[in-house]
NUVEXTOR-229146 format. One record per atom (N, C-alpha, C, CB): residue in three letters; x, y, z. Coordinates in steps of 0.2 Angstrom, whole numbers, plus 2048, in hexadecimal, padded with zeros to 3 digits. Atoms other than C-alpha are relative to their C-alpha. Glycine has a CB too. Example, Ala and Ser with C-alpha at 12.3 -4.5 7.8 and 13.67 -1.06 7.14 Angstrom:
2
ALA8047FA800
ALA83E7EA827
ALA804806800
ALA7FB800806
SER7FC7FA7FF
SER8447FB824
SER7FC805803
SER8028027F9
//
This chain:
272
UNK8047FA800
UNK800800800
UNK804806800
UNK7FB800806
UNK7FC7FB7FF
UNK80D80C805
UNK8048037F8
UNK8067FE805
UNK7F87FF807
UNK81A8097F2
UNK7F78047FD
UNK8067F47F9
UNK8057FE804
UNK80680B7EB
UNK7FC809801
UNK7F97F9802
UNK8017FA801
UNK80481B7F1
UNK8058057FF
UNK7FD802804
UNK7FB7FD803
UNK8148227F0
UNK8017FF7F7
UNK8077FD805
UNK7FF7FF808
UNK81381E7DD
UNK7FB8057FF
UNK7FD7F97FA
UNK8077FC802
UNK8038277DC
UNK802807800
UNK7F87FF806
UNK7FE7F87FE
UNK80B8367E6
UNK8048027F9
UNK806800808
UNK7FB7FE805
UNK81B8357D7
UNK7FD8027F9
UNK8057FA7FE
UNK8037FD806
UNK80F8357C8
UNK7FB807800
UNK7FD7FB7FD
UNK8017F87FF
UNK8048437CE
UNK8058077FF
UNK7FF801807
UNK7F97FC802
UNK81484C7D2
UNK8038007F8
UNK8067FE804
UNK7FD7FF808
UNK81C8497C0
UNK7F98047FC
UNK8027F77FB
UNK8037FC804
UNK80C84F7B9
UNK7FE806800
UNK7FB7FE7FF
UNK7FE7F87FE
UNK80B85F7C1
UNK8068037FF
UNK7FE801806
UNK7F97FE805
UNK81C8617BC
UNK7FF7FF7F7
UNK8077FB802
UNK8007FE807
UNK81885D7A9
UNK7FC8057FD
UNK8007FB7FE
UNK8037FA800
UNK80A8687AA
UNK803805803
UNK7FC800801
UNK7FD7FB800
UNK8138757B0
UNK8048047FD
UNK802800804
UNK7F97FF806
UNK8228737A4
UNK7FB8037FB
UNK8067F77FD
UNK8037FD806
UNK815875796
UNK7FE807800
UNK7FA7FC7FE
UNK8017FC800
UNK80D88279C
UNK806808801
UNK7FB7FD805
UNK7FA7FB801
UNK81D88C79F
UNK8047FF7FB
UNK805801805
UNK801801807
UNK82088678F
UNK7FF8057FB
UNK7FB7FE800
UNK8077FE804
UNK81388E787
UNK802806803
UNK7F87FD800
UNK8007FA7FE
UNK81589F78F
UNK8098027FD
UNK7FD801808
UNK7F87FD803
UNK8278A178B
UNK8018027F8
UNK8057F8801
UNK7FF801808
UNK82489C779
UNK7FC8067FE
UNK7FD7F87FC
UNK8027FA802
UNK8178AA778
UNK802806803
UNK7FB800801
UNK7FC7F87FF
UNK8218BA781
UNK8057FF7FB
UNK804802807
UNK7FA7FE806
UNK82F8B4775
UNK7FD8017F9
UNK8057FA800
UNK8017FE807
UNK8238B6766
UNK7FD807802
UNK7FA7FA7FB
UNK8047F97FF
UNK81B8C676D
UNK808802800
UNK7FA801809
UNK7FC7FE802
UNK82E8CB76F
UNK8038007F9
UNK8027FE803
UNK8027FF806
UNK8318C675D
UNK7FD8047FB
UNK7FE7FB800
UNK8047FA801
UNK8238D0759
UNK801807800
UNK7FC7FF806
UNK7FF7F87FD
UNK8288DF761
UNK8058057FC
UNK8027FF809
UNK7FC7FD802
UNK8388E0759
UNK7FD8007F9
UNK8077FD801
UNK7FF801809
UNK8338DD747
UNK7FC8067FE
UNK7FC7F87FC
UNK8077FB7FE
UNK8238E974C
UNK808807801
UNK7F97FD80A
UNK7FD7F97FF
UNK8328F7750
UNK8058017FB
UNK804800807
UNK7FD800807
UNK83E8F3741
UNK7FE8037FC
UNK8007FA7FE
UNK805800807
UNK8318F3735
UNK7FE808801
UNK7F87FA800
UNK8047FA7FF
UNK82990573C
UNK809805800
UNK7FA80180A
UNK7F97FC801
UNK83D90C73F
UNK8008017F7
UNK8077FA803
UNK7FE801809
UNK83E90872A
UNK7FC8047FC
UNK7FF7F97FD
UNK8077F9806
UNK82D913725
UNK805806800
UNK7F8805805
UNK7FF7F97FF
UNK83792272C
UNK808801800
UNK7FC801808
UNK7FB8007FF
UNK84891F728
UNK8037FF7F7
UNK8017FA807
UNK7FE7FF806
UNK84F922717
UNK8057FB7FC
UNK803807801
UNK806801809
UNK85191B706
UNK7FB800802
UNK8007F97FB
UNK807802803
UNK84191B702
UNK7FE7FD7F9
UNK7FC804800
UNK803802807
UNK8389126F4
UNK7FA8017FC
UNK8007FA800
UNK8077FA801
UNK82B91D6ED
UNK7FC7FA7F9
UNK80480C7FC
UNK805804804
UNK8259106DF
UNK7FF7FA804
UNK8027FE7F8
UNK8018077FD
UNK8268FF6EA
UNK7F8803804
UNK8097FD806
UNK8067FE7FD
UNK81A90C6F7
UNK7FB8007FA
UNK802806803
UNK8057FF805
UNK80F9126E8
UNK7FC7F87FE
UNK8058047FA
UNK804804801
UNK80D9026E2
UNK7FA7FA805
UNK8038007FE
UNK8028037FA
UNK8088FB6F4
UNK7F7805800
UNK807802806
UNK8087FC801
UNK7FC9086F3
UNK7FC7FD7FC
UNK7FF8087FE
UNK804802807
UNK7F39026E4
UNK7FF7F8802
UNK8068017F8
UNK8038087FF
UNK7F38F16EA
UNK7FA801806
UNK8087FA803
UNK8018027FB
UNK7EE8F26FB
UNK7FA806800
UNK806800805
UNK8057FB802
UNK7E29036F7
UNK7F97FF7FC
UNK8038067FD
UNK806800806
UNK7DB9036E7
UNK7FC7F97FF
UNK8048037F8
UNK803807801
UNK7D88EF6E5
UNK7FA800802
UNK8047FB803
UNK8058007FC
UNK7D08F06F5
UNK7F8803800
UNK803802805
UNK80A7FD803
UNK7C18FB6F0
UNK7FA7FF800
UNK7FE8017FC
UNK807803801
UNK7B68F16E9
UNK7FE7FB806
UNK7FF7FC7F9
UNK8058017FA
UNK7B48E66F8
UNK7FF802807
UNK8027FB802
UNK8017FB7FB
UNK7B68F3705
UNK7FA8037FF
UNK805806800
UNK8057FA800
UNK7A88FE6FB
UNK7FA7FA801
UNK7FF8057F8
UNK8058037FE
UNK79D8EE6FB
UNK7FE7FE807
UNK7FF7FB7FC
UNK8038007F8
UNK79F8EB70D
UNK7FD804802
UNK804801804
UNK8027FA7FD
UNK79D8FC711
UNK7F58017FC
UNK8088087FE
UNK8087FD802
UNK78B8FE704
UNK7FC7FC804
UNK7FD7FE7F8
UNK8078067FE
UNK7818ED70B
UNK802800809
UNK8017F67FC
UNK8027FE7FA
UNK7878F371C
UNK7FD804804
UNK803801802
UNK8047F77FC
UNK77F90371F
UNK7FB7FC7FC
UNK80480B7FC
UNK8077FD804
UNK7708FD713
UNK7FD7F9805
UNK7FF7FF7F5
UNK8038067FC
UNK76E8ED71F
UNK7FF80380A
UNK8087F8800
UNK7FF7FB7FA
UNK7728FA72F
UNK7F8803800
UNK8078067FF
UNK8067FE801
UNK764904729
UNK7F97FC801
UNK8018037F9
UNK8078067FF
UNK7568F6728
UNK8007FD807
UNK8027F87FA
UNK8008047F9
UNK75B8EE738
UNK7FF806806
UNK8097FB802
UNK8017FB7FC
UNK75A8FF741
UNK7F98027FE
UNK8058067FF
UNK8077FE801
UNK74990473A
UNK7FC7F9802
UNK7FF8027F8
UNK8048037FC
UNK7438F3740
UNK8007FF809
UNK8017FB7FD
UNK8007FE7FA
UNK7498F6751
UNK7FD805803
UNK8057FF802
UNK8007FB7FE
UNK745908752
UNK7FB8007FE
UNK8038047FF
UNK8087FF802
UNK73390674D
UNK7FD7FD806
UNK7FF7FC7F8
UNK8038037F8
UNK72F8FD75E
UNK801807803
UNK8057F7804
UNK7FF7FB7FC
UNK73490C766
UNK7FF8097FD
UNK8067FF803
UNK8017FB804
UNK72D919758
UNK806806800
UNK7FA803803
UNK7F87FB801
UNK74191F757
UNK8038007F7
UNK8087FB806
UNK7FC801808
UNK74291D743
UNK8028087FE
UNK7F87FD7FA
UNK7FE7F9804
UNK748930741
UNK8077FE804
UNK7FB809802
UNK7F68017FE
UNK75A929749
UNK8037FD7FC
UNK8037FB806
UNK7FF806806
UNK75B91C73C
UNK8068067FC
UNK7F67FC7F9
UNK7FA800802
UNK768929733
UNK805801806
UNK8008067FB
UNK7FA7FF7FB
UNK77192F742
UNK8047F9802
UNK7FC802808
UNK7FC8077FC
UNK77491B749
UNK8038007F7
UNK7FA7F7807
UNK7FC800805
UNK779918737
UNK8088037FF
UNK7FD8027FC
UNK7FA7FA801
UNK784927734
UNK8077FF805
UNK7FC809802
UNK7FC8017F7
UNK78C923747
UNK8047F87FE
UNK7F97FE809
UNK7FD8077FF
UNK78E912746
UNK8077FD7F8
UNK7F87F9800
UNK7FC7FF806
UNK797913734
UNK807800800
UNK7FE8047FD
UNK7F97FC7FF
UNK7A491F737
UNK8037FE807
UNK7FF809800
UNK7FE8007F9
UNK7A691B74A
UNK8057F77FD
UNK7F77FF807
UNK8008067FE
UNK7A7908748
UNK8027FB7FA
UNK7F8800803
UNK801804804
UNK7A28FE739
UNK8068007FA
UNK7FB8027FE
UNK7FB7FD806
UNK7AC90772B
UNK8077FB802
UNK80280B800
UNK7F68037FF
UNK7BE904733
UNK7FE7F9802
UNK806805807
UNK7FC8087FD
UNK7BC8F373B
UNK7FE7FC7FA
UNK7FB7FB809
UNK802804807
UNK7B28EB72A
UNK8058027FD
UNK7FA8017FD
UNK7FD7FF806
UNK7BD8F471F
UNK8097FB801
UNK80180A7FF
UNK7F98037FE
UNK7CD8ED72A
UNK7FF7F9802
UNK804804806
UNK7FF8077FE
UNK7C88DB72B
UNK8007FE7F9
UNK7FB7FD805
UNK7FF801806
UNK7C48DD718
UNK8078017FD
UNK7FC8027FC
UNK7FA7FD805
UNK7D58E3712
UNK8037FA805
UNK80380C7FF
UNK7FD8047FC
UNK7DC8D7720
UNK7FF7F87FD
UNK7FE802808
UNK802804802
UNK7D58C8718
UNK8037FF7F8
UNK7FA800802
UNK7FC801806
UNK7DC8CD706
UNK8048047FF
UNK7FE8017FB
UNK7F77FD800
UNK7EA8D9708
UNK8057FA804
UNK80080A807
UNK7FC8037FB
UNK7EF8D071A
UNK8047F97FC
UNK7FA7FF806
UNK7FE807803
UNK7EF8BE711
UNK8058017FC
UNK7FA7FD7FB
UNK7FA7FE806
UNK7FA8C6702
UNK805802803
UNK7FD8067FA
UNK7FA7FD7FC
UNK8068CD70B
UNK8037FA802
UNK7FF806806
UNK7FC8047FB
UNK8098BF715
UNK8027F97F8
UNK7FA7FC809
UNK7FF803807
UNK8098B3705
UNK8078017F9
UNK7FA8027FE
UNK7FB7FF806
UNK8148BE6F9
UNK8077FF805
UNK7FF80A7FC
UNK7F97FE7FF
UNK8228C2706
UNK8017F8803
UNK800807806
UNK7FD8087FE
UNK8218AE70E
UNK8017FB7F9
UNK7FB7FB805
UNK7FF802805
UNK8238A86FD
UNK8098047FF
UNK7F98027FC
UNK7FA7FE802
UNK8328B26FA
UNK805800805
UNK8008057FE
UNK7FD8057FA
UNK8388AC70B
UNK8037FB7FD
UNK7FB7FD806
UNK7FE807802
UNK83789A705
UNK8057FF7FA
UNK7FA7FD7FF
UNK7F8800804
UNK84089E6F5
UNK805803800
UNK8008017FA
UNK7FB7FC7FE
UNK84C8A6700
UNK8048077FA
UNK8067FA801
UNK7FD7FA803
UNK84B8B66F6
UNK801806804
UNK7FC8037FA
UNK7FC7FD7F9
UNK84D8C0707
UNK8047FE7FF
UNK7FF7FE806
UNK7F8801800
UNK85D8B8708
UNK8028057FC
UNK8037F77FE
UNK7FE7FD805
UNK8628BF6F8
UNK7FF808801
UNK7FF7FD7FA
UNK8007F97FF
UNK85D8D06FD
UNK805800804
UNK7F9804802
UNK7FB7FD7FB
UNK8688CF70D
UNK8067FD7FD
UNK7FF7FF809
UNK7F8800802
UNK8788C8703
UNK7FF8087FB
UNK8047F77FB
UNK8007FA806
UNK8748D66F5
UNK801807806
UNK7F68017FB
UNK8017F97FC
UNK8748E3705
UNK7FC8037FE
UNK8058047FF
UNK8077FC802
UNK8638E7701
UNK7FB7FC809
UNK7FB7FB7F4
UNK8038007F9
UNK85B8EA713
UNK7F77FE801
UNK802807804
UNK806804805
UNK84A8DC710
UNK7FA808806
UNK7FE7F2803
UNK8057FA7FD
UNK8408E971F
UNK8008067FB
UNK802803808
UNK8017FC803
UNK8428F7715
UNK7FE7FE7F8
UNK805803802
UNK800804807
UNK8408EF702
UNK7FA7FF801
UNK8047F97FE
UNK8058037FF
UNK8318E4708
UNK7FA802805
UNK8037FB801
UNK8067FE7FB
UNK8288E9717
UNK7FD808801
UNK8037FE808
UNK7FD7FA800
UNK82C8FC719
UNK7F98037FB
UNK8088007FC
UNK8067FE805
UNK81F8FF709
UNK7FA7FF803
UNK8007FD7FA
UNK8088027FF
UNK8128F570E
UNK7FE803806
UNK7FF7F8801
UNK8047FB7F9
UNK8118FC71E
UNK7FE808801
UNK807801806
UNK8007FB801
UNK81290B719
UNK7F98027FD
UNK8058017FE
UNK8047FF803
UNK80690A70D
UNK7F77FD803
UNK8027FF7F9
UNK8048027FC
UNK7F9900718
UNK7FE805804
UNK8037FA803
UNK8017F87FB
UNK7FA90E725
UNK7FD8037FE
UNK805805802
UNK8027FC806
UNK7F591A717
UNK7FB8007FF
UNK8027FF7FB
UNK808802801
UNK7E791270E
UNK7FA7FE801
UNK7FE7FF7FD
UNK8047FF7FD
UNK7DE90B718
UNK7FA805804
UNK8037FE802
UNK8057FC7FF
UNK7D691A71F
UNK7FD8067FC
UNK802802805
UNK8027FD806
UNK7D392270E
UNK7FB7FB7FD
UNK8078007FB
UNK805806802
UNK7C991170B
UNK7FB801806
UNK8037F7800
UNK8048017FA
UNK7C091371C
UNK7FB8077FE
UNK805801807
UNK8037FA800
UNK7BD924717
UNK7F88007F9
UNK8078057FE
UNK805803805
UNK7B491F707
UNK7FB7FA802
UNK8057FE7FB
UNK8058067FB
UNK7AA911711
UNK7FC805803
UNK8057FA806
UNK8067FA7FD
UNK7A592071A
UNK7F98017FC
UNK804808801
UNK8027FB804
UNK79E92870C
UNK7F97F87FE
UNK8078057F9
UNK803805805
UNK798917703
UNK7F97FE807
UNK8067F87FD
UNK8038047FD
UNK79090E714
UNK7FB805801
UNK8027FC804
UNK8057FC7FF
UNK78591E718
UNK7FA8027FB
UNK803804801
UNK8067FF806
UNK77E920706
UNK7FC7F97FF
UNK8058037F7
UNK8058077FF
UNK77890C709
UNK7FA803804
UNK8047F9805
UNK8037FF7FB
UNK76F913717
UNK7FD8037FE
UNK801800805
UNK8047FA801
UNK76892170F
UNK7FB7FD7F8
UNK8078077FF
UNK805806805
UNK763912700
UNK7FA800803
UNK8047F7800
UNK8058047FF
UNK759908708
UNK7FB806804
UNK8047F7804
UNK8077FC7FD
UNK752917714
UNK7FB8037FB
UNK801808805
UNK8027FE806
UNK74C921705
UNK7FB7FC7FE
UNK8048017FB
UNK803804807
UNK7479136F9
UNK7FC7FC802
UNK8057FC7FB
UNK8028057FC
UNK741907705
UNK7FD801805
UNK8067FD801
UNK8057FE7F7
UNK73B90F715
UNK7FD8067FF
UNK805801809
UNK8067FA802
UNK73291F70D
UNK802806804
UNK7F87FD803
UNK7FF7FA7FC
UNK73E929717
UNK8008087FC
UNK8067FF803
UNK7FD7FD803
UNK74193B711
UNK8078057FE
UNK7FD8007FF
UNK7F8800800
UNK75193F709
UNK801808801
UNK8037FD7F8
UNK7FD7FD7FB
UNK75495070F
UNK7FF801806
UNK8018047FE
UNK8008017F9
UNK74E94E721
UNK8077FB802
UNK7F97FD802
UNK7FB8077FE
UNK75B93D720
UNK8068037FE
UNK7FE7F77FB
UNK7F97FD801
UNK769948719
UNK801806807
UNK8008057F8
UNK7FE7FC7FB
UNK766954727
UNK8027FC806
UNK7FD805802
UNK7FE8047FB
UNK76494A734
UNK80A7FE801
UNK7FB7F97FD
UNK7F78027FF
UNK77794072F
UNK803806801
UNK8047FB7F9
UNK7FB7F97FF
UNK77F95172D
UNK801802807
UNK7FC8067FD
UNK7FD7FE7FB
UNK77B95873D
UNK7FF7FB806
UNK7FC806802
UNK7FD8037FA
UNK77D948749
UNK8077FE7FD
UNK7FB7F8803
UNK7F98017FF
UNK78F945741
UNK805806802
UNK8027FE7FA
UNK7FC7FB7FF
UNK79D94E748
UNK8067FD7FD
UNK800802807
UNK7FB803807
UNK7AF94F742
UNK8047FB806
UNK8088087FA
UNK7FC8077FD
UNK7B5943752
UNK7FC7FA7FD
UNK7FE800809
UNK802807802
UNK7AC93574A
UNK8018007F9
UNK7F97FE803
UNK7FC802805
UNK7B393373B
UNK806802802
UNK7FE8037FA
UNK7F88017FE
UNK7C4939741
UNK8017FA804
UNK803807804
UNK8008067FD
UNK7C192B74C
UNK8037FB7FC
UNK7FB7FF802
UNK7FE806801
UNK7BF91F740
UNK8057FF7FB
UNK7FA7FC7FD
UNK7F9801803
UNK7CD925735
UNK808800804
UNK8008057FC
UNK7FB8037FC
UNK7D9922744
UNK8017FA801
UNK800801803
UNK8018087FF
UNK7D2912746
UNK8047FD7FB
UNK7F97FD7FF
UNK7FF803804
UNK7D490E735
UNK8098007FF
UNK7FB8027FA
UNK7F8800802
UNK7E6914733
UNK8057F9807
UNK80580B803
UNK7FE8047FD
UNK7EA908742
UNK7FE7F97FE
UNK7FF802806
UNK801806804
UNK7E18FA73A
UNK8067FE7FB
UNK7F98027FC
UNK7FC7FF805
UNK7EC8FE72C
UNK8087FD802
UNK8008077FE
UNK7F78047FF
UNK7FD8FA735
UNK8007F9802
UNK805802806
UNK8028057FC
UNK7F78EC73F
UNK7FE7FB7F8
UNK7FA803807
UNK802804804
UNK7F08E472D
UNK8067FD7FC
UNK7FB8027FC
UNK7FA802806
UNK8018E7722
UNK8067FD806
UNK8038087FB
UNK7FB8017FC
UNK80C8E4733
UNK7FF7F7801
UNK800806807
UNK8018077FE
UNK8048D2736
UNK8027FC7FA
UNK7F87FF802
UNK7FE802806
UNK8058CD723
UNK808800801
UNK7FE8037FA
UNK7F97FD803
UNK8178D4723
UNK8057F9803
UNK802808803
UNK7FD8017FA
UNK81C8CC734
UNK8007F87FC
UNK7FC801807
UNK803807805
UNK8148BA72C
UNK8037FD7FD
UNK7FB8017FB
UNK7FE801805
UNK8198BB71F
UNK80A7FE800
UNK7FE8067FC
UNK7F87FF7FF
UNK82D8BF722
UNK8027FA806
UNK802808804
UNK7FF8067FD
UNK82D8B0730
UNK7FD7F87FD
UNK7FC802807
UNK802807806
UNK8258A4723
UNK8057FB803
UNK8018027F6
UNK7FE806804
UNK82A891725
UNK7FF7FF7FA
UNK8007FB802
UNK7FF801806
UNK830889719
UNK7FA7FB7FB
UNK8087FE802
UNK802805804
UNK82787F70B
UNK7F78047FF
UNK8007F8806
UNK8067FD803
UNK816883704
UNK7FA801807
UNK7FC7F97F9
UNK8078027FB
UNK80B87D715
UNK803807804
UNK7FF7F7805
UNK7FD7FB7FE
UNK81988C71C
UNK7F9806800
UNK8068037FC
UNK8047FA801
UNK810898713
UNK7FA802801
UNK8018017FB
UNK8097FF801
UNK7FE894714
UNK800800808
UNK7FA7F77FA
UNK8007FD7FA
UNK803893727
UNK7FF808802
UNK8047FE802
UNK7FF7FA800
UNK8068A5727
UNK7FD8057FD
UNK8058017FF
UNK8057FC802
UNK7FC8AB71D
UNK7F87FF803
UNK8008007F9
UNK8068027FC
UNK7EE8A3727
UNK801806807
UNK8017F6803
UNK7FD7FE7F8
UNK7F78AB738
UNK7FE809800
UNK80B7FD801
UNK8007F7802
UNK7F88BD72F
UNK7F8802800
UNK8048027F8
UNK8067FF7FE
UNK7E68BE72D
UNK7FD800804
UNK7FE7FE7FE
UNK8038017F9
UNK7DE8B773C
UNK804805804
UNK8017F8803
UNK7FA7FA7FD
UNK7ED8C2746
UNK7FD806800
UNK8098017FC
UNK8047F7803
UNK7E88D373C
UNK7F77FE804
UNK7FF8017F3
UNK808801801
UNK7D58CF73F
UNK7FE7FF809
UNK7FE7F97FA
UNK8017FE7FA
UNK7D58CC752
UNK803806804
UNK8017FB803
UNK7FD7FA7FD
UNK7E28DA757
UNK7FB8077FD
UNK8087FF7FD
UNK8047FC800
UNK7D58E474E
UNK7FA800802
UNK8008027FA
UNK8067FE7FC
UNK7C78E1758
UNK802801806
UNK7F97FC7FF
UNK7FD8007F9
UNK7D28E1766
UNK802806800
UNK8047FC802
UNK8007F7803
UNK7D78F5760
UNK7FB801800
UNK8028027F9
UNK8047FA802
UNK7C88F975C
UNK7FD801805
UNK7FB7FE7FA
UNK8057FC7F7
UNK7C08F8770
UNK806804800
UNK7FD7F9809
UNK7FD7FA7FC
UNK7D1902775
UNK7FE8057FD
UNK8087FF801
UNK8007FB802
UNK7D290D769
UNK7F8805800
UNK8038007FA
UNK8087FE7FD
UNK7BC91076B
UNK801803808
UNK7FB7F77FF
UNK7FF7FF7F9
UNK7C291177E
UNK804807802
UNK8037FB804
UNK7FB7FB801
UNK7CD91D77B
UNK7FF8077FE
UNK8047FE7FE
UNK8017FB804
UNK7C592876F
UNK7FA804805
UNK7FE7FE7F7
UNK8087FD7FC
UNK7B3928778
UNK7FF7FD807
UNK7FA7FD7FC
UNK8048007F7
UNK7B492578A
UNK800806806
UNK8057FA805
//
């Protein structure tokens, strides 16, 4: 009885030591990728602001990551404000509040909607691409060859994107602005019998210029956080094809919770 419990006692013990080990483990492995993180995140932002520049690699960064985006930013943004609009006029009709229907629109657009939709869409096809083009060129060690060429890959490769992510993002947000409000101002009009210049005053005088500067702050942070996660991704890519589809899996999901996890601070911060 005694060897039968002293065994009992040794494997308890070993297991609460191997669960411990894992568990310190695992926390180790994740401050050292949050360190990892941090440097590549200060590298990469030191290189925006730090000369050469590449004024067509940026340009054309813009054009990718800006103009491409458009058309699924503008559709986001139309069938959000025209679906916004309808779901508000069915709630606000229990409480005979259908004259707000532009205000909560107009608010929730620019405040809210615009930037986080527009940065989970550009994060889903910018974010993916980014991580894709630059782990692909990981894997066929064309990084390497920029750093024997003495061609510095953060500045060449990431530097742009970041740059230009920062940028247009909130040029697209802005335009979402404009698009998801004229949904709402669709379906009120054409659809709920509202009339259109009461619904143009209305939005006019409940918007102020904090709420859209708002959401074009957001959006510019969206913007680093989309091209900085692809970049990161991307540039740590293993090796081999499943590397890359790793990483560009990682970049997406990454961008897309850190922006709703931005979007309460910076909402806390703008409006508390």
């Amino acid at each position: 009885m005694p060897d039968t419990a002293e065994k009992k006692q040794k494997s308890l013990t070993l297991a609460i030591a191997t669960l411990c080990q894992s568990v310190g483990h695992s926390i180790l492995s994740f401050l050292q990728s949050i360190g990892v993180l941090t440097i590549f995140i200060g590298k990469a932002t030191a290189q925006c602001f730090i000369p050469p520049f590449y004024p067509k690699l940026i340009l054309k960064q813009f054009i990718d990551i800006g103009y491409y985006s458009l058309p699924v930013v503008g559709m986001t943004a139309l069938f959000t404000g025209m679906v916004l609009a309808l779901q508000s006029y069915t709630g606000f009709t229990r409480f005979n509040a259908e004259s707000a229907i532009a205000g909560v629109v107009a608010l929730s657009v620019t405040r809210e909607l615009a930037p986080v939709l527009a940065g989970l869409m550009v994060a889903g096809r910018v974010g993916a691409s980014i991580a894709a083009e630059i782990g692909t060129m990981r894997v066929t060690e064309q990084i390497d060859a920029l750093v024997t060429l003495s061609v510095n890959p953060y500045k060449y490769l990431i530097a742009p994107r970041v740059i230009a992510g920062t940028l247009m993002l909130p040029i697209l947000v802005l335009i979402a602005d404009i698009i998801g409000i004229y949904g709402g101002y669709i379906v009120s009009i054409y659809n709920l019998g509202f009339s259109s210049g009461n619904y143009i005053t209305q939005t006019w005088d409940i918007l102020e210029r904090m709420d859209v500067l708002s959401g074009l702050l957001k959006a510019g942070a969206f913007g680093f956080i989309v091209s900085t996660m692809g970049c990161y991704h991307g540039f740590n890519s293993g090796r081999g094809a499943q590397g890359v589809g790793t990483a560009t899996t990682y970049a997406v999901v990454s961008a897309s919770i850190l922006i709703l996890i931005f979007n309460y601070i910076l909402t806390q911060v703008f409006f508390s």
